[in-house]
C-alpha positions as CSV (number, residue, x, y, z in Angstrom):
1,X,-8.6,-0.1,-22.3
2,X,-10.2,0.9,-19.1
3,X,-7.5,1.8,-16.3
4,X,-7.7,2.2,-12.4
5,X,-7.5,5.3,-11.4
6,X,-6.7,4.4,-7.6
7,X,-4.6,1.1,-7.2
8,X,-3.9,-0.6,-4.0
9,X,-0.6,-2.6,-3.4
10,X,0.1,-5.6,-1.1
11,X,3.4,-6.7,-1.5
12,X,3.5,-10.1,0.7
13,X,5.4,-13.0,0.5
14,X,8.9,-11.4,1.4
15,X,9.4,-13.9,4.3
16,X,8.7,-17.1,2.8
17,X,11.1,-15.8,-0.1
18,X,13.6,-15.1,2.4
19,X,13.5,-18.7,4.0
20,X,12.6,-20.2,0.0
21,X,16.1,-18.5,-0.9
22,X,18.7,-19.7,2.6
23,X,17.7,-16.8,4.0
24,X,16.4,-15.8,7.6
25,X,13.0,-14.6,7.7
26,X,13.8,-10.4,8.1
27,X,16.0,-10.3,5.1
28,X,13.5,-10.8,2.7
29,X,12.2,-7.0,2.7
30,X,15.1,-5.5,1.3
31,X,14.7,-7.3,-1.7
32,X,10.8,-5.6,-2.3
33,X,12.6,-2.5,-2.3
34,X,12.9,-2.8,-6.0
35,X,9.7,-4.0,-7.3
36,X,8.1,-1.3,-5.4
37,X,9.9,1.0,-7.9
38,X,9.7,-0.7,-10.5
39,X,6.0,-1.2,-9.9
40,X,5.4,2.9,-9.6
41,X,7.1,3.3,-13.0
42,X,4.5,1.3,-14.3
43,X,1.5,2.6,-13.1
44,X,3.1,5.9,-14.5
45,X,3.3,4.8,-17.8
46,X,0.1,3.8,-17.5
47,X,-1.4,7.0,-16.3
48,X,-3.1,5.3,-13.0
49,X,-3.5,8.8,-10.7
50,X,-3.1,7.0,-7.4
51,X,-1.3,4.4,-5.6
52,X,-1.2,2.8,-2.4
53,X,1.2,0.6,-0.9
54,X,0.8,-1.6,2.6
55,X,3.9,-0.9,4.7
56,X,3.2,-2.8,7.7
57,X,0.7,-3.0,10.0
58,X,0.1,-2.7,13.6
59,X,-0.8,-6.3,13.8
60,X,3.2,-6.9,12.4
61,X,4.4,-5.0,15.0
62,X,3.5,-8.8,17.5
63,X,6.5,-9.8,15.2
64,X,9.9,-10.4,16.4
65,X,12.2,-7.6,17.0
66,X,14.2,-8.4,14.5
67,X,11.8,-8.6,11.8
68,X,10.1,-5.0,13.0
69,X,13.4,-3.0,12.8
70,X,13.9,-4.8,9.1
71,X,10.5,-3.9,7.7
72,X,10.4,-0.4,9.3
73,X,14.0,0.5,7.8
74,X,12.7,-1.3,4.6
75,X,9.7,1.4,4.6
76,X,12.0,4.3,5.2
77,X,14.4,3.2,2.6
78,X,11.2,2.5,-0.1
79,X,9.8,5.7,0.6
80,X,13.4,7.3,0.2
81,X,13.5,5.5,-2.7
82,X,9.7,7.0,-3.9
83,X,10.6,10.9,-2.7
84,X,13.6,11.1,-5.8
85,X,10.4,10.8,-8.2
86,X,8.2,13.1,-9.0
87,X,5.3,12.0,-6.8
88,X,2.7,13.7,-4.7
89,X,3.7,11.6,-1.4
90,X,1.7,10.8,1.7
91,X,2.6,8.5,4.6
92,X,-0.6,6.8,6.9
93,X,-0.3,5.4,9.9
94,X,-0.1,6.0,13.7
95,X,2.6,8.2,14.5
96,X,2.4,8.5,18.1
97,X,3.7,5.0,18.1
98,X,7.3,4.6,18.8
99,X,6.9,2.1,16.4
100,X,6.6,4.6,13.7
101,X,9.6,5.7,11.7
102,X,10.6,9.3,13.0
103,X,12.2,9.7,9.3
104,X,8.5,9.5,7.8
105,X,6.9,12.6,10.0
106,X,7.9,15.1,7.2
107,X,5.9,13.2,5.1
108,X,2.0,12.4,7.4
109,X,1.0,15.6,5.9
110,X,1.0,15.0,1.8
111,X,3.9,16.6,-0.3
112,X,4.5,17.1,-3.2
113,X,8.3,16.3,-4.5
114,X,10.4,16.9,-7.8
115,X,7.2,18.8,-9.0
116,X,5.0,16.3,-8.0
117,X,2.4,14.0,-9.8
118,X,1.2,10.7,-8.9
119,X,-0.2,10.2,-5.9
120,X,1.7,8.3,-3.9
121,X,0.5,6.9,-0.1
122,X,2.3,4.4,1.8
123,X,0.3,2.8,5.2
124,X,3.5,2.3,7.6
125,X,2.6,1.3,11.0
126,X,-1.3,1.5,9.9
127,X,-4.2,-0.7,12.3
128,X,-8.1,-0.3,10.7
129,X,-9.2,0.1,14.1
130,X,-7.0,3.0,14.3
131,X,-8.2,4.0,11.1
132,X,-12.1,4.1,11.7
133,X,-11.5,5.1,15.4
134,X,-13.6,8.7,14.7
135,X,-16.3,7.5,13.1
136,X,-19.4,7.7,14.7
137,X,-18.6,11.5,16.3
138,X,-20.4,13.5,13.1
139,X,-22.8,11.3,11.5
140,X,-22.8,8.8,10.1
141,X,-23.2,8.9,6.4
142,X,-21.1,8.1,3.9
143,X,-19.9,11.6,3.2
144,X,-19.7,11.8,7.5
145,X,-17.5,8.3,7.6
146,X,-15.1,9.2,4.9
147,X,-14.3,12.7,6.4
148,X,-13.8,11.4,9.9
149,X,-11.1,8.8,8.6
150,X,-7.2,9.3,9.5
151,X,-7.0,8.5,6.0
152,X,-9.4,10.5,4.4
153,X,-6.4,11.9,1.8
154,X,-6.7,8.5,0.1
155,X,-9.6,8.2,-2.7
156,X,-12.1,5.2,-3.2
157,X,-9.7,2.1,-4.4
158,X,-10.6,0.9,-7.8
159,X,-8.3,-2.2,-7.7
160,X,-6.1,-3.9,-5.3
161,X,-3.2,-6.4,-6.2
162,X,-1.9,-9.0,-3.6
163,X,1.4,-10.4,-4.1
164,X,2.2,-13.6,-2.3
165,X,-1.1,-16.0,-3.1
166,X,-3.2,-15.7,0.1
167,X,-6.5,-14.3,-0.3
168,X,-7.4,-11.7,2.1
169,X,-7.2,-7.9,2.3
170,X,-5.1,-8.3,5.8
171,X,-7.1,-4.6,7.0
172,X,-5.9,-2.5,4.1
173,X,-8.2,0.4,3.9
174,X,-11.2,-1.2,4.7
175,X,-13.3,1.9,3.8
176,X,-11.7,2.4,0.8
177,X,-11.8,-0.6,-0.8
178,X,-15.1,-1.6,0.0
179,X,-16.1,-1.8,-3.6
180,X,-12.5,-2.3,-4.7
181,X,-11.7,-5.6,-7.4
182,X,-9.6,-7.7,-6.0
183,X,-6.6,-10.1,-8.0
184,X,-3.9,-12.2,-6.4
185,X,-0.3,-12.9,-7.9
186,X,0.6,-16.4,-6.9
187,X,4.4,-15.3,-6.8
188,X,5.7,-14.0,-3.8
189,X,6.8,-9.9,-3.9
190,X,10.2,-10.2,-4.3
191,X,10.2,-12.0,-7.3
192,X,8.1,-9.7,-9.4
193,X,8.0,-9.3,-13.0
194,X,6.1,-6.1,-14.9
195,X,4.3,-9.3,-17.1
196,X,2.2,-9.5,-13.2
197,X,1.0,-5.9,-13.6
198,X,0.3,-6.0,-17.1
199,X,-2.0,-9.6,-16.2
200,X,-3.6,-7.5,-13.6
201,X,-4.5,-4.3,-15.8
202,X,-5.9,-7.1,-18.7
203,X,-8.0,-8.7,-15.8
204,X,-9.4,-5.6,-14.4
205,X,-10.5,-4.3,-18.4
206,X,-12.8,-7.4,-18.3
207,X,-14.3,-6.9,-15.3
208,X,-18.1,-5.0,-14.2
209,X,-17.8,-2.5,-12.4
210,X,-21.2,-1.2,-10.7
211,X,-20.5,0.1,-7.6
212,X,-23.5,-2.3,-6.5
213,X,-25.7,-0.2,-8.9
């Protein structure tokens, strides 16, 4: 079986959950602190080397204040959550922003925790504008663009996953994934079940990949 070596996780759906299940809106992303896990072990097992998770964007910091202070502490609590694996762990995003987590500084430069492993990134308070805003000052080549990326410690995506049904990559790594497959799980994040990831790893076997070659 052919496995990713890079996968890219968006875990969306958690406030239509929230409001499916009585709930207000910002409660939903404490319940995708668990699949996020859960999801990790899996790739794990299945010897993916790198995984990437949307956080939240700049675009979600428009939201109401309410909702921001629920997904940031749900982003510091997931990475908390990450750090007591062994993981190679690396946090994107702009921190000059108040709206960036002061808990997840330590962790803008990668580190490597319990003996490390897995390569773990997680985009909190990440905007592509912000993410492309050097290119163009050295070149322009391939080789020039990737190196001039804030997130130039994240490889090539070889597949990303989208929780929630909507079809769109919302910003996420635009550089990265640009030749990335792309699958959608019709069920919303907070109700995920390893049988998703397993569909998703099946699905990706099957597919070409060329790299437009």
């Amino acid at each position: 079986m052919r496995i990713p070596s890079h996968i890219g996780i968006i875990p969306d759906g958690n406030r239509r959950w929230a409001q499916k299940n009585g709930m207000e809106k910002h409660q939903g992303y404490h319940f995708g602190l668990k699949p996020g896990l859960e999801l990790l072990h899996l790739a794990k097992e299945y010897g993916i080397k790198e995984i990437t998770y949307y956080g939240f964007t700049t675009d979600n910091c428009k939201r109401p204040a309410k909702q921001l202070e629920a997904f940031s502490k749900s982003c510091v609590e997931a990475v908390q959550l990450i750090a007591a694996d062994g993981v190679s762990l690396l946090v994107v995003g702009n921190s000059q922003s108040p709206a960036f987590p002061s808990e997840l500084k330590p962790y803008t430069v990668r580190t490597d925790i319990n003996g490390g492993g897995i390569k773990v990134n997680f985009l909190v308070n990440y905007g592509w504008e912000w993410d492309l805003s050097s290119i163009g000052e050295n070149g322009n080549s391939r080789e020039k663009i990737f190196e001039n990326l804030q997130s130039n410690d994240i490889s090539r995506i070889d597949l990303v996953i989208r929780w929630g049904g909507m079809r769109r990559l919302s910003g996420f790594l635009p550089v990265q994934s640009v030749y990335a497959d792309f699958y959608v799980v019709d069920s919303m994040w907070p109700d995920f079940i390893p049988q998703e990831f397993y569909n998703a790893m099946t699905w990706y076997d099957k597919q070409d990949v060329t790299l437009g070659g």
